[in-house]
C-alpha positions in Angstrom: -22.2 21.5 40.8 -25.5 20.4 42.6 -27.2 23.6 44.1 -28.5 23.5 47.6 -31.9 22.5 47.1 -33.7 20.1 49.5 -36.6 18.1 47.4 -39.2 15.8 48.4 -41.8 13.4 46.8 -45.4 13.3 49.2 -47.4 10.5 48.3 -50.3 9.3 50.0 -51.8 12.6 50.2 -53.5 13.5 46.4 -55.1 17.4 46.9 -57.1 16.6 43.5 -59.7 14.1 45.6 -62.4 16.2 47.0 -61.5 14.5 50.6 -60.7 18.0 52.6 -58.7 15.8 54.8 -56.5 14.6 52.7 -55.8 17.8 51.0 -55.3 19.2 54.9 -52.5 16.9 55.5 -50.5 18.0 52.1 -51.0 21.6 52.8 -50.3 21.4 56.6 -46.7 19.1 55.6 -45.9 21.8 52.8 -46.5 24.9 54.7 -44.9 23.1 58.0 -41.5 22.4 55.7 -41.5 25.2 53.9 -41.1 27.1 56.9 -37.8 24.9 57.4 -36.0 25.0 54.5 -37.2 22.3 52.0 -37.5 24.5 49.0 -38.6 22.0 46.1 -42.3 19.8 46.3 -43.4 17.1 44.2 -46.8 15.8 45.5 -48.2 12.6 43.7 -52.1 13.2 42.6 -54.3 11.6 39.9 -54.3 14.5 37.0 -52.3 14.2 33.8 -48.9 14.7 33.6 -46.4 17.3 35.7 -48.1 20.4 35.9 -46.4 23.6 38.4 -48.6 24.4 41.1 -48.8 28.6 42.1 -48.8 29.1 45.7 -48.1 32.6 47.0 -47.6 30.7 50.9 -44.9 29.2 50.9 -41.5 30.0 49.4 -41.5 25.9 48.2 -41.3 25.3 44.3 -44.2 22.6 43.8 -45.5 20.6 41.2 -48.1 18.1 40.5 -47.4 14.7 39.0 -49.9 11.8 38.1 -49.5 8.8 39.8 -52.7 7.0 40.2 -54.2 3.3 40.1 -56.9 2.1 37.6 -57.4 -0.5 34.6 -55.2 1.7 32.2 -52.3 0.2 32.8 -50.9 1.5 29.4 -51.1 4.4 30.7 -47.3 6.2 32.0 -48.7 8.0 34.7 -50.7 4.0 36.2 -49.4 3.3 39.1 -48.9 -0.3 38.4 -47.1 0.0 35.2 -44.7 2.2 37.1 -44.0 -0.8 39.4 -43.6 -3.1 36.9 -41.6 -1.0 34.6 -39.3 -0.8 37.8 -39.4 -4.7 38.6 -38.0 -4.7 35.3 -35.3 -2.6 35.7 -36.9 0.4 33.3 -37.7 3.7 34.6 -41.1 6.2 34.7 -41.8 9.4 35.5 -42.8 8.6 39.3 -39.6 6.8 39.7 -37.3 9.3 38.3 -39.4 12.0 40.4 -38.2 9.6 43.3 -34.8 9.3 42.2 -34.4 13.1 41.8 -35.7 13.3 45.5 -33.8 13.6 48.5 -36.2 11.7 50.2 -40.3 10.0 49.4 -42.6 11.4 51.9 -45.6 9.2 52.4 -49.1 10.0 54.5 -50.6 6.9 53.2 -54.5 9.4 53.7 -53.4 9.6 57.3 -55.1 6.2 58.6 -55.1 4.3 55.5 -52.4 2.1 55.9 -54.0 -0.4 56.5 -55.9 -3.6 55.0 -59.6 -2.8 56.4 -60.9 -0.9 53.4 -59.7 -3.9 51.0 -57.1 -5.7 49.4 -56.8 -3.1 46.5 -57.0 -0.4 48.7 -53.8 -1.7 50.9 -51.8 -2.6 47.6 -52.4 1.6 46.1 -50.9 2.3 49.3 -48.1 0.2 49.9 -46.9 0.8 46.0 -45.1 4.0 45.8 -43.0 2.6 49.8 -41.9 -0.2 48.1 -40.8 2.2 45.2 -38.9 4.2 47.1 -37.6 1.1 49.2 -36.5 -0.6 46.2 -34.7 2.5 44.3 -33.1 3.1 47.8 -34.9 6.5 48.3 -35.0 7.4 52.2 -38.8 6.5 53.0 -40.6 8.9 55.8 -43.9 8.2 56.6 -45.2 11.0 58.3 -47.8 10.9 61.4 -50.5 8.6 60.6 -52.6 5.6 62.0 -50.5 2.2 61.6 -52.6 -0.7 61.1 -54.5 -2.9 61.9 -53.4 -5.5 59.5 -56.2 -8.7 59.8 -53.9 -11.1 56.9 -50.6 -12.7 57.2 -49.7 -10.8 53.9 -50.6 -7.8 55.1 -48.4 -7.5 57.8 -45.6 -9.2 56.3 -45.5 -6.3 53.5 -45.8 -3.7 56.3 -43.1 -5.1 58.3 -41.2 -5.2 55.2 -42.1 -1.3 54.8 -41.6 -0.8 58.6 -38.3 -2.3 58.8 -36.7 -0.5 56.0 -38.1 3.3 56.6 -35.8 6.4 57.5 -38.6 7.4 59.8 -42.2 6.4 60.8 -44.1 8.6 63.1 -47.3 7.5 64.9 -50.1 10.1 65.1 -51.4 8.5 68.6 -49.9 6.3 71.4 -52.1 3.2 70.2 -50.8 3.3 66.5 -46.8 3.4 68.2 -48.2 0.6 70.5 -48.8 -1.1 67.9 -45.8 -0.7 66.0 -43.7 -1.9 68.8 -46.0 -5.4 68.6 -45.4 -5.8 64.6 -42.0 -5.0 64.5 -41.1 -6.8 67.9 -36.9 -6.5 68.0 -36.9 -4.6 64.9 -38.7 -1.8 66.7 -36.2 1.3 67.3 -37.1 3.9 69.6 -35.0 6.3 66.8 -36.4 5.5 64.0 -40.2 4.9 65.5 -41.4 8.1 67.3 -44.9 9.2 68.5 -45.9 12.2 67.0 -49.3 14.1 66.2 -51.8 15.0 63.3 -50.3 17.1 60.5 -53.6 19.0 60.2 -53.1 20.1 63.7 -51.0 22.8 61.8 -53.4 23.8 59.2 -54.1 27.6 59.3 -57.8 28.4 59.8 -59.7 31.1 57.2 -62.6 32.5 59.2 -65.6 33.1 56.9 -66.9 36.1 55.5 -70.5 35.6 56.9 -70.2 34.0 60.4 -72.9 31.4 61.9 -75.5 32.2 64.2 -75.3 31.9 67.8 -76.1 28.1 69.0 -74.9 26.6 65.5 -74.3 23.5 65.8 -71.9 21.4 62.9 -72.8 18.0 62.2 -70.2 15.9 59.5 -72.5 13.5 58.2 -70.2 11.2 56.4 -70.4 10.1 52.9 -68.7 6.8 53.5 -71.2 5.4 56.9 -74.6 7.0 55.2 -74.6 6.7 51.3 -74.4 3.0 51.6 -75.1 2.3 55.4 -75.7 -1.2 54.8 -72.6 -2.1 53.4 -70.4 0.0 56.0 -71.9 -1.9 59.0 -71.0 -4.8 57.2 -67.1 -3.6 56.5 -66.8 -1.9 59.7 -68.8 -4.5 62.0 -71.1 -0.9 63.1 -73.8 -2.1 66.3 -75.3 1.4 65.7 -77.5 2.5 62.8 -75.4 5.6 61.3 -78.0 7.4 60.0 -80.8 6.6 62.1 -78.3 8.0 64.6 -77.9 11.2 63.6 -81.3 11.8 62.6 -82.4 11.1 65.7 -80.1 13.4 66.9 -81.1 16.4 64.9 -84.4 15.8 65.9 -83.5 16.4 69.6 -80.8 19.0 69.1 -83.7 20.9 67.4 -86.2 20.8 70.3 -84.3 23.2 71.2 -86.1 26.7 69.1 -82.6 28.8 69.9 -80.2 25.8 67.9 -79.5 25.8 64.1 -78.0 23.1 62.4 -75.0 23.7 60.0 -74.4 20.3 58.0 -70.3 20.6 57.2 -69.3 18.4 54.5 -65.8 17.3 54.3 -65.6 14.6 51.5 -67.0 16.3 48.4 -66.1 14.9 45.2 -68.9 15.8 42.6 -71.4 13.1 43.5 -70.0 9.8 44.1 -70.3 6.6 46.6 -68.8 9.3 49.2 -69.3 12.6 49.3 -70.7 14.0 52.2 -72.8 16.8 50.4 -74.7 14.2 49.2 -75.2 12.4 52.5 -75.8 16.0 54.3 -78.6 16.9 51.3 -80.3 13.2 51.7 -80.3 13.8 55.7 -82.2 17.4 55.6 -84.7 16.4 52.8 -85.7 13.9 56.3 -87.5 16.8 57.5 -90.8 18.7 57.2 -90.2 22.2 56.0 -90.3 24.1 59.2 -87.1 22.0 60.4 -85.2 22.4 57.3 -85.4 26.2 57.4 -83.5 25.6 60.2 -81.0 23.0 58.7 -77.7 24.7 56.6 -75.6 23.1 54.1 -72.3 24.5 54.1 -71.5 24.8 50.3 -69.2 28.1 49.9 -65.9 27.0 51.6 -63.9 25.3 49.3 -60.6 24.7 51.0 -59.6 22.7 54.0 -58.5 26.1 55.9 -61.9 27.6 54.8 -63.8 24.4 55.8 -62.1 24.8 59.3 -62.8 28.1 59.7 -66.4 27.4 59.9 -66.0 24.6 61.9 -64.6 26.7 64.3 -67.6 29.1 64.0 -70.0 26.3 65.6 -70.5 25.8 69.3 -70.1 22.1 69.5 -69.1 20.2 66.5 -69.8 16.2 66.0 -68.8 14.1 62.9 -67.2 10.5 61.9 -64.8 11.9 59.3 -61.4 12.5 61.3 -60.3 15.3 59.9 -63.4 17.3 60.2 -63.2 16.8 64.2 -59.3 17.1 63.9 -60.0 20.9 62.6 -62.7 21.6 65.6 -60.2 20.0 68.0 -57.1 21.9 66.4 -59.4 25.6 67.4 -60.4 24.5 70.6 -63.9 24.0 69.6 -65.7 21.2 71.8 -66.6 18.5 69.7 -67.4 14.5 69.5 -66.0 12.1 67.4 -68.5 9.2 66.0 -66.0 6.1 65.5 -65.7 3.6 62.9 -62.2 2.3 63.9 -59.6 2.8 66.7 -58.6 5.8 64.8 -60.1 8.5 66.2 -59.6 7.5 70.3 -55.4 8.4 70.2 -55.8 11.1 68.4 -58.6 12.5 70.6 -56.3 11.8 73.4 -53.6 13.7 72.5 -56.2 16.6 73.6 -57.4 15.4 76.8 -60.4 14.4 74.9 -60.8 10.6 74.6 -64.4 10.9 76.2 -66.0 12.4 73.5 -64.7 9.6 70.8 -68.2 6.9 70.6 -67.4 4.2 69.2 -70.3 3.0 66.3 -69.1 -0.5 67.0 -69.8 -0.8 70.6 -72.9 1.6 71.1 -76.2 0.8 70.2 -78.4 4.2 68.5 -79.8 4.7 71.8 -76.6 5.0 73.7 -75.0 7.0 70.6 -77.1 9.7 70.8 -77.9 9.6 74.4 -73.8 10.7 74.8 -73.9 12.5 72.4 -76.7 14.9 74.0 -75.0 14.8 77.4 -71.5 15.9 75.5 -73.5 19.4 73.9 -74.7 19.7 77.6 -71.1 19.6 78.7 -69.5 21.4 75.5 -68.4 24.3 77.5 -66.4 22.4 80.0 -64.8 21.0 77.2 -64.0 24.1 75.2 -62.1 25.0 78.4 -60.2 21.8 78.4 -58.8 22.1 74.8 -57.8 25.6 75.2 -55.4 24.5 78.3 -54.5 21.1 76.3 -53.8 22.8 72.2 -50.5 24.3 72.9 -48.7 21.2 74.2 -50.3 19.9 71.1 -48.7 22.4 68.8 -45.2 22.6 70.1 -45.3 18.5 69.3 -46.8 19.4 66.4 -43.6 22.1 65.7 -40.9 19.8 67.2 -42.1 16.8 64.8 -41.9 19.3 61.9 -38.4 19.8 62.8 -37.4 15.8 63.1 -38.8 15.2 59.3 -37.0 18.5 58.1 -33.9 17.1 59.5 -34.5 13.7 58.3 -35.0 15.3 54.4 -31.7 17.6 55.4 -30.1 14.8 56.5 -30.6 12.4 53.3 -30.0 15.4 50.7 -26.7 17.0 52.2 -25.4 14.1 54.6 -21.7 15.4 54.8 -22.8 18.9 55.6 -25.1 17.1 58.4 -22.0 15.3 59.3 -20.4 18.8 60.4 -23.4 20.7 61.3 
């Protein structure tokens, strides 16, 4: 007889890639369902093999399980080989962990559904959805950016996905917008709800040692500095990223009673990315006297840890959504530097939209110029997300319930019948 366990699969959010972020949105789901009764975790990630995960926080039975893209295709745990081994008709251990499921959760990174990073990038996403379509799996995808999708194949494949979900939840009022536009009559007010940022529920660990007075975090993001050149290219920037932000430090220091706490939130161990390489390269700008007063924050290691000393600073300003997400998420004024449309809904959901400057529109001059008058103003704004976080968090709550009951739903549907 089949015990009353409630299972899911997360995809989409891997805590093995050194993006804090990402790692946010896996614990924030986990802890959030946990809390509600789904009891049994399997999150996709790029290890080897299944491998139990201990975690004293929740009350959830999780595991690990490699499902990751890559030329070894001979490999069980390739992503692709699982898809063809199920066009086929022949099984793998990602599709019998999604068979076992009562339902595939899928986070898609939070905003990268989408084809603007790349055709490869789009296909790693879309693969375990049409999995989970295709074995007849209840798909969720959890609040996240939708879109845009620039090619014809693109959004036929997401329609395709969009169509066929249990649930999709938009993290901002633009990304539902723009579901409504894809999807056109296929659009269901049931099925396609407005929701917000799962990190909104991450808990925050204050540090051990807190900042100084008139600290001020700076994200300087991996992705828009390591190879600036070829981000403006892909993301069509008018402003020059890292003259930018030095020219910002530069200012911000002027002032002899602010320090400057460089937060990095993408740190795999080197790589084309990582912020703690980008925040290294940006102090090593400046003459001695300025770097003494220039910090590297390299001692929190976890996304809770990582926000509790975002919420330590007295304004906060980055590109990486997630980092502003935990300032915004503990009331901690802060400004968002935009690449995409990403950041502006979510920024709204706080009464915040003005302090999202968008790198596409602004030239360095104009970038920074805001960006000075929004440190100027940072206290009105702490005031303002105080008043706006707990609407934020009982949406935040009330979405947690509509996925619980979505997995309840799909993995004991006659006692939902009755309930």
């Amino acid at each position: 007889m089949k015990q009353n366990h409630t299972s899911i699969v997360l995809a989409g959010a891997a805590p093995d890639t050194g993006n804090h972020g990402v790692t946010a949105l896996a614990q924030s789901l986990i802890l959030g369902l946990a809390d509600r009764g789904v009891d049994q975790v399997t999150v996709f990630d790029h290890g080897h093999g299944i491998n139990p995960v201990a975690d004293d926080d929740t009350l959830a039975r999780l595991q690990t399980l490699a499902f990751k893209a890559g030329k070894r295709v001979y490999q069980s745990a390739n992503m692709h080989q699982a898809r063809l081994r199920q066009l086929m008709g022949l099984s793998s251990p990602a599709l019998r962990a999604m068979m076992n499921a009562d339902a595939v959760v899928d986070v898609s990174g939070g905003d990268s559904f989408t084809d603007i990073y790349g055709p490869a990038r789009f296909d790693q996403i879309i693969l375990p959805k049409l999995m989970a379509i295709d074995a007849e799996v209840p798909l969720i995808l959890l609040p996240q950016t939708f879109g845009p999708f620039q090619f014809k194949r693109s959004r036929r494949i997401a329609r395709h996905i969009l169509k066929r979900c249990t649930l999709a939840i938009a993290r901002d009022v633009a990304s539902l917008d723009y579901l409504r536009e894809l999807l056109g009559a296929d659009f269901e007010e049931s099925r396609h709800r407005l929701g917000v940022d799962l990190a909104f529920g991450l808990p925050s660990v204050k540090p051990t040692c807190g900042l100084p007075p008139e600290t001020v975090g700076i994200n300087v993001s991996g992705l828009l500095w390591n190879q600036s050149g070829e981000a403006a290219e892909q993301f069509g920037l008018r402003c020059d990223y890292r003259a930018a932000l030095l020219q910002l430090v530069r200012r911000m220091l002027r002032n002899e009673t602010v320090k400057i706490h460089l937060v990095p939130h993408v740190t795999p161990g080197g790589g084309s990315e990582s912020d703690l390489v980008a925040s290294k390269a940006l102090k090593e700008h400046f003459c001695q006297g300025l770097q003494n007063r220039i910090s590297i924050e390299e001692t929190a290691k976890t996304p809770s840890a990582i926000k509790g000393v975002i919420e330590q600073t007295c304004w906060f300003v980055g590109a990486r959504m997630h980092a502003t997400i935990a300032a915004l998420s503990t009331a901690t004024p802060v400004s968002n530097m935009a690449y995409s449309r990403k950041a502006a809904g979510v920024f709204d959901c706080c009464g915040a939209g003005a302090q999202v400057h968008d790198l596409r529109e602004l030239d360095t001059r104009e970038l920074v110029d805001r960006l000075i008058n929004d440190f100027k103003n940072r206290h009105e704004q702490a005031a303002l997300l105080k008043s706006q976080l707990p609407f934020v968090m009982r949406r935040w709550a009330y979405q947690m319930d509509v996925i619980s009951a979505a997995v309840k739903i799909a993995a004991h549907p006659r006692e939902a019948l009755h309930a």
